[in-house]
N, C-alpha and C positions, 0 to 999 in steps of 0.2 A: 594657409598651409604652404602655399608656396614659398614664400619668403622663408620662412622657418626651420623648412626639410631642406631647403636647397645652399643655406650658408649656417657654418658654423660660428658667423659672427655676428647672425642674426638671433635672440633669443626668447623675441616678444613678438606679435605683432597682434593690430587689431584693425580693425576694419568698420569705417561708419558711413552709413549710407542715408541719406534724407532722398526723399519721393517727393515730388509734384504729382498730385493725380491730374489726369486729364481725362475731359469727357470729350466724348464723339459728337461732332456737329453734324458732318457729311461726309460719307467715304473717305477721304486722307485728311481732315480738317477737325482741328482740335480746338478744345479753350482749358483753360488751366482751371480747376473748379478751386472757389476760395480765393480768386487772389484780386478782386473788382472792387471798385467800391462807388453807389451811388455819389451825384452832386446832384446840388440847386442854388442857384441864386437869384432873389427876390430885389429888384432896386426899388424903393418907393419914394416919392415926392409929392405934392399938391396938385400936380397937374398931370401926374398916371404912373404904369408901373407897368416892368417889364419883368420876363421871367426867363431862366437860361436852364434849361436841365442838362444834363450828360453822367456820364461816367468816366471813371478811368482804372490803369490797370490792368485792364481788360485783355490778358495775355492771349493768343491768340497764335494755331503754326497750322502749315498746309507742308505735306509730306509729299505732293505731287501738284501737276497744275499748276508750276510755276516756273518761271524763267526771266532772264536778263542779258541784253546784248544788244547790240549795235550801237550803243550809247558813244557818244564822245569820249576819247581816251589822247593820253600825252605819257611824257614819262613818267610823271607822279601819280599813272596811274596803276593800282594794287591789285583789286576787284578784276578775280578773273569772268570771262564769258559765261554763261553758259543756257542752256537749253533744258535745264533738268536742274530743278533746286527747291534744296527747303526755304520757305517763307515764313518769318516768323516776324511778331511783334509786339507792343504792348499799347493798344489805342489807347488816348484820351479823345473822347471825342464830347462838345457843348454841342447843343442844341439851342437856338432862340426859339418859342413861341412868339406867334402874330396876335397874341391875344391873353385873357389872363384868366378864363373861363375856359377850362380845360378837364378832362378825369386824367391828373397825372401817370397813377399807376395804369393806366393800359399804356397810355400813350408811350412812358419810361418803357414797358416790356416790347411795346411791340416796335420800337427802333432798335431796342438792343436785339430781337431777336432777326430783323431784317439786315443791321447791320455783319452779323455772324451769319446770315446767311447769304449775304452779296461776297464776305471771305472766303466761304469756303464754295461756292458753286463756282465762280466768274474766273476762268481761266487767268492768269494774272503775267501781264508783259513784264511790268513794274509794281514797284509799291504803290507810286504814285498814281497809274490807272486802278489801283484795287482800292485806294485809298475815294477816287471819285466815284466809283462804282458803288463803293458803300454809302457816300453821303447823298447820290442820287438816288436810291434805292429806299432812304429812309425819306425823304423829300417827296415821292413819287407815290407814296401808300400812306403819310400823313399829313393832311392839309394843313391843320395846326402849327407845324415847325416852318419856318419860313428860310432858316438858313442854319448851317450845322458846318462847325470849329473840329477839324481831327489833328492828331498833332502823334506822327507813330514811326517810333525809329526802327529803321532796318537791324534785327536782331540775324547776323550772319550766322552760318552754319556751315561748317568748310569739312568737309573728306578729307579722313584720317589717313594719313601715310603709312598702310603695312608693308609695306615693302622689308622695311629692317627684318623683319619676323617671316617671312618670305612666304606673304599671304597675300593676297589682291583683295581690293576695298570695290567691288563694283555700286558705289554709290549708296551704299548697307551701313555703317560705320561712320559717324559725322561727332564734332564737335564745338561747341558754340563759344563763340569770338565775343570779347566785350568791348573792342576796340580794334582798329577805328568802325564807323558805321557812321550814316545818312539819317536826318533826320528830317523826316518829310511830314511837312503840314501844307495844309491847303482846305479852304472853304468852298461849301457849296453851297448855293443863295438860291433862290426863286428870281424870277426875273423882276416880279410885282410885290417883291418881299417890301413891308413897310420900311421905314428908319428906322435905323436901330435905337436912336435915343442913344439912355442910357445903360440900356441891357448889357454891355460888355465893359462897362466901367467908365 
């Protein structure tokens, strides 16, 4: 209506909205329901076989409990400070098994549920400590996995400028950047984890 009542050279308008639902993992910490999708891969040869489970997709935001700064900075750098920020992202994370005698389906739920829960409790400096937090966390509660692949780009979330409309944004109001952004992988292994062979290709 606004557009409409307010100019006479506007004489249509319409309005389309699409939703992401989000479920509640922990006090400020969400996942996008619907938007994951199981893996597996099975390598087999003559002389044994290895198996990789993971997911990916797995969208995932914390609305507090997180922060970034003191990092290295030059002129080419964008990324402002801060102390107070939304965290968001979209894990892919693989898993090796040590073994090939396994109950997948616990094991599949209970690293996906340990990893959504090392996101949303573990106070987060960076991506990258939340990203080890999580593959420790899934490594520490199943013996089975021996080393686990994440790979989860910083999905930015920047404070909207009301200033023009001559309203203050106290950190209420955010919009999400598709570009540029960080894209941080990093492995977490066991110390006594076997060889990998040929489980990762």
């Amino acid at each position: 209506w606004h557009f409409v009542g307010k100019s006479d050279a506007v004489v249509r308008a319409r309005v389309m909205i699409e939703e992401h639902p989000w479920d509640r993992i922990d006090g400020h910490a969400f996942v996008r329901a619907g938007s994951e999708k199981r893996l597996a891969t099975v390598t087999c040869t003559k002389d044994g076989a290895w198996v990789v489970g993971g997911l990916t997709d797995l969208v995932v935001l914390k609305s507090a409990g997180s922060e970034f700064w003191g990092y290295p900075r030059d002129r080419y750098t964008t990324l402002p400070e801060t102390k107070d920020r939304i965290l968001a992202t979209a894990v892919t994370a693989r898993w090796r098994y040590g073994g090939t005698q396994n109950d997948w389906g616990r094991s599949f739920g209970e690293a996906r549920r340990l990893l959504l829960e090392a996101f949303a409790k573990k106070h987060s400096l960076s991506l990258q400590q939340t990203l080890y937090a999580m593959g420790e966390a899934a490594l520490k509660a199943i013996p089975e996995i021996v080393e686990i692949r994440m790979s989860m780009p910083n999905k930015h979330h920047f404070v909207v400028d009301l200033s023009p409309f001559g309203l203050t944004n106290e950190n209420e109001v955010f919009y999400a950047a598709d570009r540029p952004y960080g894209l941080i992988e990093g492995t977490v292994m066991r110390d006594d984890a076997p060889d990998a062979g040929l489980a990762w290709g």
